[in-house]
PyMOL commands that place a pseudoatom at each C-alpha (Angstrom):
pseudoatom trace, name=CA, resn=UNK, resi=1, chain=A, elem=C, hetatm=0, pos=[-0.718, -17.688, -29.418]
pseudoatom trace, name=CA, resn=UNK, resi=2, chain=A, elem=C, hetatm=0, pos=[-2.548, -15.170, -31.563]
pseudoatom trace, name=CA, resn=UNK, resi=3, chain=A, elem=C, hetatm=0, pos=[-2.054, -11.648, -30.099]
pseudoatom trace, name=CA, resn=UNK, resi=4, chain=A, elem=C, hetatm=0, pos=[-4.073, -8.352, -30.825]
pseudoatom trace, name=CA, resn=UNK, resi=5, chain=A, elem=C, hetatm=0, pos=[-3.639, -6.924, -34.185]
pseudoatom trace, name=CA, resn=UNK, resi=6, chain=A, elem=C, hetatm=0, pos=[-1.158, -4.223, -34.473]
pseudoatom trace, name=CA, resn=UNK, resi=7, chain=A, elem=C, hetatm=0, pos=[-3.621, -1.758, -36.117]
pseudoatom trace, name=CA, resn=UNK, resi=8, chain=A, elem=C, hetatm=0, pos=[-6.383, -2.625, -33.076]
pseudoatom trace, name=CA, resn=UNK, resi=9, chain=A, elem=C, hetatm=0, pos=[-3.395, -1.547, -30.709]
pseudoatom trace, name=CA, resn=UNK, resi=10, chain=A, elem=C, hetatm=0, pos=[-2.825, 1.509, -32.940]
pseudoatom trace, name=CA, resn=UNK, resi=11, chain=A, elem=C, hetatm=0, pos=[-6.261, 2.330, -32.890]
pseudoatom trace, name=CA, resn=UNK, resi=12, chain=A, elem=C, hetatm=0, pos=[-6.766, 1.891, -29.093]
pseudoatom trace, name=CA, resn=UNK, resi=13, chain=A, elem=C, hetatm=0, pos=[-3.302, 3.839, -28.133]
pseudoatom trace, name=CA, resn=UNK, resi=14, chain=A, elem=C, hetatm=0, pos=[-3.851, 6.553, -30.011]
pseudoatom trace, name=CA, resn=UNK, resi=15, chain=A, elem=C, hetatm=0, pos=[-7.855, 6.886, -28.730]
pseudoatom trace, name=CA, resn=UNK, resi=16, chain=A, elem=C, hetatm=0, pos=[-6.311, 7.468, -25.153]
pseudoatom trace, name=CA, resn=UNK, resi=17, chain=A, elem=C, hetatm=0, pos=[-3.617, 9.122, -25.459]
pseudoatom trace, name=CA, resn=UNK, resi=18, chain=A, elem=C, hetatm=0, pos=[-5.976, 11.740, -27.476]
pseudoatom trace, name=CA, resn=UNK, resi=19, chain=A, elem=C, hetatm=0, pos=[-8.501, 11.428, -24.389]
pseudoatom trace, name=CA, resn=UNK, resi=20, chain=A, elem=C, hetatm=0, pos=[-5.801, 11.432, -21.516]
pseudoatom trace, name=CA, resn=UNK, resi=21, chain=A, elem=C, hetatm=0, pos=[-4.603, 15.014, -23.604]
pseudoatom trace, name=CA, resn=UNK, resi=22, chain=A, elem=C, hetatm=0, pos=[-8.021, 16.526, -23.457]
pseudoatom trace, name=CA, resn=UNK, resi=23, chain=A, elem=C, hetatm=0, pos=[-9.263, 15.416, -19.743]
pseudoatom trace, name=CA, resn=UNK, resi=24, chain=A, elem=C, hetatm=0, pos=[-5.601, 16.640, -18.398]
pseudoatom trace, name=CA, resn=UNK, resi=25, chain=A, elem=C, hetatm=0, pos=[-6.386, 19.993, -20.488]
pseudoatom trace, name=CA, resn=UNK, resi=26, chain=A, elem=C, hetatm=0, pos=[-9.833, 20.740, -18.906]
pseudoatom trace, name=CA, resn=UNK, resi=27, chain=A, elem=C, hetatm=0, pos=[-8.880, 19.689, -15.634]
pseudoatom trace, name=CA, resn=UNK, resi=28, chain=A, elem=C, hetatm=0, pos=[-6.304, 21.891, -15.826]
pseudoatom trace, name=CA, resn=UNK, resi=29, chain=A, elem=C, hetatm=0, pos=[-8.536, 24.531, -17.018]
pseudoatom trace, name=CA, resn=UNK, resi=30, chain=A, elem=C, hetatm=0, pos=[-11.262, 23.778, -14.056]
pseudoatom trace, name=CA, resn=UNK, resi=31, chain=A, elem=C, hetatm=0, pos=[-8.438, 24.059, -11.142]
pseudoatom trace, name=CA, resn=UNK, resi=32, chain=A, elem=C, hetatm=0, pos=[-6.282, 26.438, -12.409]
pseudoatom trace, name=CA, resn=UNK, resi=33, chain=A, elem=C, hetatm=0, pos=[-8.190, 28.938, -14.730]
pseudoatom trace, name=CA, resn=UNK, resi=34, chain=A, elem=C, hetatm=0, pos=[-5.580, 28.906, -17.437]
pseudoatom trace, name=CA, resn=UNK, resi=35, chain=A, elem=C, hetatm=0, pos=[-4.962, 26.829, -19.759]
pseudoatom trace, name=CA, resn=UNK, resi=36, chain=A, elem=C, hetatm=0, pos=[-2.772, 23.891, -20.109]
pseudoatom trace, name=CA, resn=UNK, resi=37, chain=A, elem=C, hetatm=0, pos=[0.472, 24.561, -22.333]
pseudoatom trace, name=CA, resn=UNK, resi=38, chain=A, elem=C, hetatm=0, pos=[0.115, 22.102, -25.720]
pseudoatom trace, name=CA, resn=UNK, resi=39, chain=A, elem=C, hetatm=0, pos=[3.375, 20.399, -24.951]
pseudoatom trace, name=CA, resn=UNK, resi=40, chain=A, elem=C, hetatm=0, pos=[2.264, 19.320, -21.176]
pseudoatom trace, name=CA, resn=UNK, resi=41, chain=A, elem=C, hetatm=0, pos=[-0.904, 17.665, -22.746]
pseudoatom trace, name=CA, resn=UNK, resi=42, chain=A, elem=C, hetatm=0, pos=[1.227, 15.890, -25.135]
pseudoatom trace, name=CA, resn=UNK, resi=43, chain=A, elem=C, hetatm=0, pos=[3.477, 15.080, -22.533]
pseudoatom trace, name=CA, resn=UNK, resi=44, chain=A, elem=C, hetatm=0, pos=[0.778, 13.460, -20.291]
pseudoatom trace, name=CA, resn=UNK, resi=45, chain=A, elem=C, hetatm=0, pos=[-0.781, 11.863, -23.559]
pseudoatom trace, name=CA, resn=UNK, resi=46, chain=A, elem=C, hetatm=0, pos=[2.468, 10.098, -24.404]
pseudoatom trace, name=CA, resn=UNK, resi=47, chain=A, elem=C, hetatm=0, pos=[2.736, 8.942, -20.540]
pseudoatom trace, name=CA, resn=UNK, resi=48, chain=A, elem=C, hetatm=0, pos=[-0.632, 7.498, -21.166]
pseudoatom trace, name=CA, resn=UNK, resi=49, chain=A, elem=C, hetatm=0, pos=[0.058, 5.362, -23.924]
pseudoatom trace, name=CA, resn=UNK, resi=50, chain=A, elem=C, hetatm=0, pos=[2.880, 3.583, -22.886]
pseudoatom trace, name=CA, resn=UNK, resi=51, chain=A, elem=C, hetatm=0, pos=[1.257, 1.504, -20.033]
pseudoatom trace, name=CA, resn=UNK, resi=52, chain=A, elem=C, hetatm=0, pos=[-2.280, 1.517, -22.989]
pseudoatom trace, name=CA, resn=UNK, resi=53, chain=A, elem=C, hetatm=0, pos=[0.738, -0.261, -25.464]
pseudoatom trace, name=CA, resn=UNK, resi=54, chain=A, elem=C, hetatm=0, pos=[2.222, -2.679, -22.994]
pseudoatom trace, name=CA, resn=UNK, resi=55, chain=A, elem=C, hetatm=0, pos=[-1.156, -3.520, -21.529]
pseudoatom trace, name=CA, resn=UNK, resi=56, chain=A, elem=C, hetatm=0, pos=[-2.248, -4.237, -25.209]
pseudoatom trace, name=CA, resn=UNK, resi=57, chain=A, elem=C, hetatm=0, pos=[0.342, -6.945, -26.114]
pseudoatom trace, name=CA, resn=UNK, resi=58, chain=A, elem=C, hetatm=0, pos=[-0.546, -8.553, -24.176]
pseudoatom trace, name=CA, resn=UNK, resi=59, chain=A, elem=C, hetatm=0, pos=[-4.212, -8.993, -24.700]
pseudoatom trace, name=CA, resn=UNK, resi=60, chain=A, elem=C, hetatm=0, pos=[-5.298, -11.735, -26.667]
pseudoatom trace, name=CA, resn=UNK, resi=61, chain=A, elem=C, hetatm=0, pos=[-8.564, -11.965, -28.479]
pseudoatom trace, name=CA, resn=UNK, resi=62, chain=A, elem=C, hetatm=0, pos=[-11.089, -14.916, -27.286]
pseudoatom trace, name=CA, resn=UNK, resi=63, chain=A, elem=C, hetatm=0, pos=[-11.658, -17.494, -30.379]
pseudoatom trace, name=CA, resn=UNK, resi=64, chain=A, elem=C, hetatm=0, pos=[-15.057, -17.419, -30.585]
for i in range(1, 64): cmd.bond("trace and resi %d" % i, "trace and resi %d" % (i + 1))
show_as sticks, trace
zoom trace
């Protein structure tokens, strides 16, 4: 049982949990016309990349 790399799972985490940041910032922006305080988008960018991490481990790559 060969699982992901952890650098590919570093890679990938850290790619949404820098997207789910920015989409939560300007959809905050688009409903509410102010913008989103730094710590709530890191907040909801850590809350992303738990489930990203878990969901990673247990991915494993095809042998090909």
């Amino acid at each position: 049982m060969k699982y992901l790399p952890f650098w590919q799972r570093l890679i990938a985490t850290v790619v949404v949990m820098l997207a789910a940041g920015y989409l939560s910032g300007v959809i905050w922006q688009w409903i509410f016309s102010f913008p989103l305080p730094s710590y709530v988008a890191g907040a909801v960018g850590g809350l992303a990349a738990l489930p990203t991490w878990d969901m990673l481990k247990r991915i494993r790559p095809s042998d090909v």
